[in-house]
N, C-alpha and C positions, 0 to 999 in steps of 0.2 A: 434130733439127729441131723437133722440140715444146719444147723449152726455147727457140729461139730466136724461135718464134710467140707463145708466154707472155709470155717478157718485150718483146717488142715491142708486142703487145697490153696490155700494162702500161704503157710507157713512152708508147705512143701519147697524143700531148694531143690528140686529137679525141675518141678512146675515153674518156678519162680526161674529159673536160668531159661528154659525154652520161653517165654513168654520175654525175657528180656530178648531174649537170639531174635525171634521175633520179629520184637521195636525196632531193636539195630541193626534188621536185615531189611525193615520197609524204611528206617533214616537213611541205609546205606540207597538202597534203589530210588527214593527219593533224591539224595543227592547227584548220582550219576545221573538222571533224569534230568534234573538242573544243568549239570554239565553240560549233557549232549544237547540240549537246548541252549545254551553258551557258546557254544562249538558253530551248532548252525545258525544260529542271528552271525557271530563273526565272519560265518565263510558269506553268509549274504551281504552283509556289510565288506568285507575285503572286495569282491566280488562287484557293488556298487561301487567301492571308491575305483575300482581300478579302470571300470567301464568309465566314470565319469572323467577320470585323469586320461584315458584314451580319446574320449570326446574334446576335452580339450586342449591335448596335443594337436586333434584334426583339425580343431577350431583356430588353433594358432600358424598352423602350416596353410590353410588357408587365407588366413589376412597376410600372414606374409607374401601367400603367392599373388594375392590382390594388388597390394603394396608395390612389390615387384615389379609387375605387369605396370602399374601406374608410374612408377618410374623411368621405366624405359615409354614409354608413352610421352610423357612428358618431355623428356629428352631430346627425343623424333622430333615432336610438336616443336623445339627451340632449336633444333637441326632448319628444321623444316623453317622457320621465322628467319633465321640467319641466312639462308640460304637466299630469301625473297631480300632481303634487306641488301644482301649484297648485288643480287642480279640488279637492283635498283640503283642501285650506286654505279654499278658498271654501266649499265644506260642513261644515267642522267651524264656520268662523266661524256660519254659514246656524244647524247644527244647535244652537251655543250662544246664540244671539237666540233662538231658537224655544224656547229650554230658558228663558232668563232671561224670557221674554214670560208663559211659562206660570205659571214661579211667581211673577213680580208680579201674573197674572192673579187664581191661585187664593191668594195673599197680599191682593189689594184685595176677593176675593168674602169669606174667611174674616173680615175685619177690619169688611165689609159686616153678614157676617151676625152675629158679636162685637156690634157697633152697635147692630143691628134686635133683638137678644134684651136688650141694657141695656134698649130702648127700651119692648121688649111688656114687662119684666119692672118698668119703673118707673112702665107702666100698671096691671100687677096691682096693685099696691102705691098706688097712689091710690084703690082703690077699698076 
């Protein structure tokens, strides 16, 4: 009797359709499974690249604002060099007028005073 319920229960197509509905109702939920596991690695993955591409916008807007900053820096710095090179120019010229003023001064006193000793010494000599 048990072989003859086995294979009837086998052969049965009512049996045999629920048993396939079944399969293809735990392939179907297996694959939506897969899916929605698909679904959320992508949204974690979106999720990281988008955090990592915003770290790296920040990272970029930073070295530029470095850069930046070191630029004008630099700049200052060559302001600031130009500025002393010139104040030194202005004073050396300053200091060499003040240096040529002195010795045509003590050049026209010396040549003064050469003059005034011909002149007492061409009064001695008249008398």
């Amino acid at each position: 009797m048990s072989d003859d319920t086995s294979g009837s229960s086998q052969s049965d197509p009512r049996k045999l359709a629920e048993d396939d509905a079944r399969h293809q109702a735990g392939r179907e939920k297996e694959w939506q499974q897969a899916e929605a596991e698909k679904r959320v690695y992508a949204e974690k993955d979106a999720r990281h690249k988008h955090s990592m591409e915003k770290e790296r916008r920040v990272a970029e807007s930073i070295k530029r604002d470095h850069a930046e900053k070191d630029a004008r820096r630099k700049a200052a710095d060559e302001n600031a060099r130009q500025q002393v090179e010139e104040e030194s120019r202005k004073h050396a010229t300053a200091d060499a007028v003040t240096e040529a003023t002195a010795r045509l001064s003590v050049g026209s006193t010396s040549a003064s005073c050469v003059s005034e000793e011909r002149h007492v010494g061409d009064s001695a000599n008249a008398f």
